[in-house]
C-alpha positions in Angstrom: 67.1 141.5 80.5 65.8 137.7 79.3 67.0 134.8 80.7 70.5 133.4 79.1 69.7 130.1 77.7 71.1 127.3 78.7 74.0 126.2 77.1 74.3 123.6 74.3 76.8 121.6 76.6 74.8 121.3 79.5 72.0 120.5 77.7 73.5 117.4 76.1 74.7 116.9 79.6 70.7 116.5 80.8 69.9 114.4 78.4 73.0 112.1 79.0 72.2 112.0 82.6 69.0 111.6 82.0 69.0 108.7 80.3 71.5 107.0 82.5 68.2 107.1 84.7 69.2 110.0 87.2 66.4 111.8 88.3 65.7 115.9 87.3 66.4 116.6 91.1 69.5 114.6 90.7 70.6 116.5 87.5 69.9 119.5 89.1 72.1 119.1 92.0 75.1 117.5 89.7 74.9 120.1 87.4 74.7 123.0 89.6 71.3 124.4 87.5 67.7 125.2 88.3 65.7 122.1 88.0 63.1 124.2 86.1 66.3 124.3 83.4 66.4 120.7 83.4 62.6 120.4 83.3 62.6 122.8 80.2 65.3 121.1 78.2 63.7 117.4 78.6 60.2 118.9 77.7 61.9 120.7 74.6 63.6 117.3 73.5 61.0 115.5 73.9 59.1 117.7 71.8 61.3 117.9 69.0 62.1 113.7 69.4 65.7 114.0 69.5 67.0 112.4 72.8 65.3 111.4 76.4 61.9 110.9 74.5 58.4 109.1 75.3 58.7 105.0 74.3 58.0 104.7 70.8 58.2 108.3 69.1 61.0 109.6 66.9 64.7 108.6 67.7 65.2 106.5 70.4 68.2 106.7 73.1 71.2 104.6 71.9 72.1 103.4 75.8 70.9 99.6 76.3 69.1 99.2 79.9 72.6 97.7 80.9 74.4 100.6 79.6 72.1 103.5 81.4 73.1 101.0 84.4 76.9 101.6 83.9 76.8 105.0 83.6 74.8 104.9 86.8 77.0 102.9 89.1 79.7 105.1 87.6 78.4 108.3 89.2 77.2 106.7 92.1 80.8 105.2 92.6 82.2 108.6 92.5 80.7 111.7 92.7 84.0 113.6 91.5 83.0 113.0 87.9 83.0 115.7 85.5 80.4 115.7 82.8 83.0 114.9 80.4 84.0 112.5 82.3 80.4 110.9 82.3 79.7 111.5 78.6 83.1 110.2 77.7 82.5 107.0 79.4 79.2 106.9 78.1 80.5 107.0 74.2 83.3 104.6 75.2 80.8 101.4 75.1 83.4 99.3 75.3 84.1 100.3 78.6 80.7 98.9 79.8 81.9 95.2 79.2 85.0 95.3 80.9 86.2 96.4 84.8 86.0 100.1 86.3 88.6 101.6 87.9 88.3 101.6 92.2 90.5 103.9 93.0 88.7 107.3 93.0 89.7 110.6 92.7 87.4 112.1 95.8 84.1 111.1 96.7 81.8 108.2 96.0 82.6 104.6 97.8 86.0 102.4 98.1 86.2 99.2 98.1 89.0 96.5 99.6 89.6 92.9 100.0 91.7 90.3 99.9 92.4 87.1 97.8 94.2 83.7 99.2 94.0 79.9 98.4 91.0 80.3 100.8 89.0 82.5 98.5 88.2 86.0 98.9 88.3 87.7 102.3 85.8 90.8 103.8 84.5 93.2 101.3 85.6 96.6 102.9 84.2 100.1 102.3 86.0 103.0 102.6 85.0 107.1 101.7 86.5 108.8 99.2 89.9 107.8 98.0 92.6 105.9 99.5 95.5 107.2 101.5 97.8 106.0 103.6 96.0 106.3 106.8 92.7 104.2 105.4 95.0 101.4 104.2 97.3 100.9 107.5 94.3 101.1 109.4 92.7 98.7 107.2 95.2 96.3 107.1 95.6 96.4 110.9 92.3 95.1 111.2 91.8 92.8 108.7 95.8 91.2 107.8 95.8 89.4 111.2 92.3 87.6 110.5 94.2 86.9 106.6 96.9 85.0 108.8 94.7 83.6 111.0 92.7 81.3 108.4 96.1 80.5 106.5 98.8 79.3 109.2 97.0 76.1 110.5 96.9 74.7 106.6 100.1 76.2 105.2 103.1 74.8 105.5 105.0 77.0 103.8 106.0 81.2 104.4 103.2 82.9 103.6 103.4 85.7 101.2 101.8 89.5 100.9 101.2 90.8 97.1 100.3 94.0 96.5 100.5 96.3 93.4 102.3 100.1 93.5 99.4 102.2 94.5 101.1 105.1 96.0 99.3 104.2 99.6 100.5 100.7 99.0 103.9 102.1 98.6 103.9 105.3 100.7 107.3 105.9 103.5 104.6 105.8 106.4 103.1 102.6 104.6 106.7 101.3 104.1 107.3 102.2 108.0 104.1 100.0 108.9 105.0 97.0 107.1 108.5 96.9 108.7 107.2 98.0 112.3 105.0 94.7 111.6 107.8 92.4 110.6 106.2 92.3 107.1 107.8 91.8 103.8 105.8 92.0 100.6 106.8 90.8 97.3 108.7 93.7 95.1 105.9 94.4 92.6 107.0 94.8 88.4 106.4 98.0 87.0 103.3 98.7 85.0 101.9 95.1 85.6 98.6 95.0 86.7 97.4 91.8 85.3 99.5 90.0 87.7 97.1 91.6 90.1 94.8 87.9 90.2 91.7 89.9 92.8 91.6 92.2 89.6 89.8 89.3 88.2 87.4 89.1 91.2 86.4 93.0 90.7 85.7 92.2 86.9 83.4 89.6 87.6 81.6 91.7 90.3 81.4 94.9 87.7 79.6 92.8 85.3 77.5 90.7 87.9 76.6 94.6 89.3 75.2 95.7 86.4 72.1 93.6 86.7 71.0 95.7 89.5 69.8 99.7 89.3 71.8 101.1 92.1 71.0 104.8 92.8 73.4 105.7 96.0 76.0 104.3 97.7 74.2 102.1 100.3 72.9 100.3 97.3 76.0 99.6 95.8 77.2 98.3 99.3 74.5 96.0 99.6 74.3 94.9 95.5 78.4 94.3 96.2 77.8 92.2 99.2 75.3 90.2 97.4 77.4 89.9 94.2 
């Protein structure tokens, strides 16, 4: 009995992946194939000058350098991603010019922080997604350093803003914030652009596209330099 041939889907799948600039090793693994499938079905396109092909021969991939990028640092961010997920955000172009989500489904790289009339605090990195547990433990460590720079110049109560992530909102989270005498404003429904560091992850998105991040200690370090 032949080999069964690889299926149209995952084929359109390598060469999406492939010209976000992941390598045939790196297809391999994501996909769950033999590399020598991946090898066969680039070879075969490039042949036939369809998609993935040699600079200057037949029809050319549609994804600008910045948008191979995107689709990159999407992947890199979370390794969860489906291949629909991948090739849907790859046809959504309009998703390359605004921010990406941060909160994750699974694996990939977290990222928090926090925003007063100081600027922006600590850019912290967390695994996978957010739970309760990451987000007390992060705000034990890093709230009291937030008070710290704001007390000696404010005269005034100082306030805590969150949105309604469901670790932001959790019981044990709830429990925290009132062991620790802390009151955060009550937080509107569906109203994210009130969220202002939303604004500061935008501007990093679209300053992070500049660089070609391949794993998750680059995006640290591309982040931390944004």
């Amino acid at each position: 009995m032949g080999r069964k041939a690889v299926d149209s889907a995952i084929k359109r799948s390598i060469i999406v992946l492939r010209d976000s600039g992941m390598s045939q090793h790196e297809i391999s693994r994501k996909l769950k194939i033999f590399r020598h499938c991946v090898q066969q079905t680039i070879r075969k396109f490039n042949e036939l000058h369809t998609l993935a092909i040699k600079s200057g021969a037949g029809h050319h991939s549609k994804l600008t350098d910045r948008q191979k990028r995107a689709v990159k640092l999407q992947q890199v961010r979370d390794d969860t991603l489906s291949l629909t997920d991948l090739v849907r955000f790859r046809n959504d172009l309009k998703r390359f010019e605004r921010s990406q989500q941060r909160v994750h489904r699974g694996g990939g790289v977290g990222i928090w922080s926090y925003l007063t009339c100081h600027g922006l605090g600590p850019l912290v990195f967390y695994d996978g997604s957010l739970n309760s547990d990451k987000y007390i433990d992060i705000l034990d460590k890093h709230l009291p350093t937030a008070f710290e720079k704001c007390l000696p110049h404010s005269s005034h109560e100082i306030l805590l803003q969150q949105d309604n992530a469901r670790p932001h909102v959790s019981i044990k989270t709830r429990k925290y914030f009132k062991k620790k005498h802390l009151h955060p404003i009550t937080w509107p429904a569906n109203s994210a652009d009130l969220n202002l560091i939303e604004n500061i992850w935008s501007m990093i998105d679209d300053k992070l596209l500049k660089f070609n991040i391949n794993n998750t200690e680059q995006l640290k370090n591309a982040m931390q330099m944004a």
